[in-house]
C-alpha positions in Angstrom: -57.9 42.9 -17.9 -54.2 42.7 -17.1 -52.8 45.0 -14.6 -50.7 48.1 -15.5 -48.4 48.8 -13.8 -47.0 53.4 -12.9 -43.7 54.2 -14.8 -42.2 54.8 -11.4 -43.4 51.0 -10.1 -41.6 49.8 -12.9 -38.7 51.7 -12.6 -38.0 51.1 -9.1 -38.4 47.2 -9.8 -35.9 47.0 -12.8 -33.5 49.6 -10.7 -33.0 51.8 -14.0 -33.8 55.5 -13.7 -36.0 57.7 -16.1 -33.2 58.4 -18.5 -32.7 55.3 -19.8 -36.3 54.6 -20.1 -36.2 57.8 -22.4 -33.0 56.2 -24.3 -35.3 53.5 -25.2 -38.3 55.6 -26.0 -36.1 58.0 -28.2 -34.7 55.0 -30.0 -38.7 53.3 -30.2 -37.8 50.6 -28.7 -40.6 50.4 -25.5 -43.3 48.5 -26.4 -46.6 49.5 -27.3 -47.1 53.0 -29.5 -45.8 56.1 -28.4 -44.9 54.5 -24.7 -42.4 56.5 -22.2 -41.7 58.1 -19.0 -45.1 58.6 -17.1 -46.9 55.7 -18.7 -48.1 52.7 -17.4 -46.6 49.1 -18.2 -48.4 45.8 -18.6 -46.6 43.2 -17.3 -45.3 41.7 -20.9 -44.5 45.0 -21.6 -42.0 45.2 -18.0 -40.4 41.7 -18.9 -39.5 43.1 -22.1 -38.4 46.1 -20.5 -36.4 44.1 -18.7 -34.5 42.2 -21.4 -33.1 45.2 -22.7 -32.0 46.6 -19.3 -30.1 43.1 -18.8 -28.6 43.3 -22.3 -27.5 46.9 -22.1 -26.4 47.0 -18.2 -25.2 43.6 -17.8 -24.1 42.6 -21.3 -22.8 45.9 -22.5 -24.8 45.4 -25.9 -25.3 49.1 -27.6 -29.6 50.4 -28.6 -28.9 49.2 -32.0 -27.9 46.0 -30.9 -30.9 45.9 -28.6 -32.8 47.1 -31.0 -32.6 43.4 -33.7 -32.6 41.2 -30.2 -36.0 42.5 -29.4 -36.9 42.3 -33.1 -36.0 38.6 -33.1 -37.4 37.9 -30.1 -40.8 39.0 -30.6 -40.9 37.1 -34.1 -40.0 34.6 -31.4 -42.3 35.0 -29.8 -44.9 35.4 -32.4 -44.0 32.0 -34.4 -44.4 29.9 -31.0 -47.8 31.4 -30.4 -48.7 30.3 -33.9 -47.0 27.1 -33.5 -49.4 26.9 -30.7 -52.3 27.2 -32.3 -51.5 25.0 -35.0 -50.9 22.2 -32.8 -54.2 22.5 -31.0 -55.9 22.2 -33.9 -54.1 18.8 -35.1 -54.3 17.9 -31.8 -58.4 18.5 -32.2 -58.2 16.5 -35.4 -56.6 13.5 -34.3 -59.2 13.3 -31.6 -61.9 13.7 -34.0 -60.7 11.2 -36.1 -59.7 8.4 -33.4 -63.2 9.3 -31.4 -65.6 7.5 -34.3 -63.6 4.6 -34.7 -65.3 2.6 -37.3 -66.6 6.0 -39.1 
């Protein structure tokens, strides 16, 4: 099972305060359903946490902005894992066919 992590944890290790933790749980942008101050965080849930913090405090984008970055990136995210699999499995079937040589 994958360790949680306390709201505060999390907070204290992004360095971003409880109000814009509720900014992005007003605007549903915190991962997982219905997630917000007092929860706890996996740790996927904290690095994606912590993309937005970079793009909003560091690279001045707005929620909205935010909001289709994380959108992208988790179809991202989602297409490599199936690209993953995909390859493993004609990966498997090349070594199927070139283990009976002669078959």
């Amino acid at each position: 099972m994958a360790k949680c992590y306390a709201c505060k944890e999390m907070l204290e290790f992004l360095g971003v305060d409880e109000e814009f933790l509720a900014e992005l749980a007003e605007e549903g942008l915190l991962p997982g359903p219905g997630k917000g101050v007092g929860d706890v965080f996996t740790r996927p849930e904290i690095e994606e946490i912590r993309v937005m913090t970079t793009l909003v405090k560091e690279m001045g984008v707005n929620l909205a902005g935010v909001e289709v970055i994380i959108h992208l990136r988790r179809q991202v995210l989602d297409l490599r894992i199936q690209f993953d699999k995909i390859l493993e499995y004609v990966s498997d079937e090349v070594k199927k066919e070139f283990s009976h040589p002669g078959d």
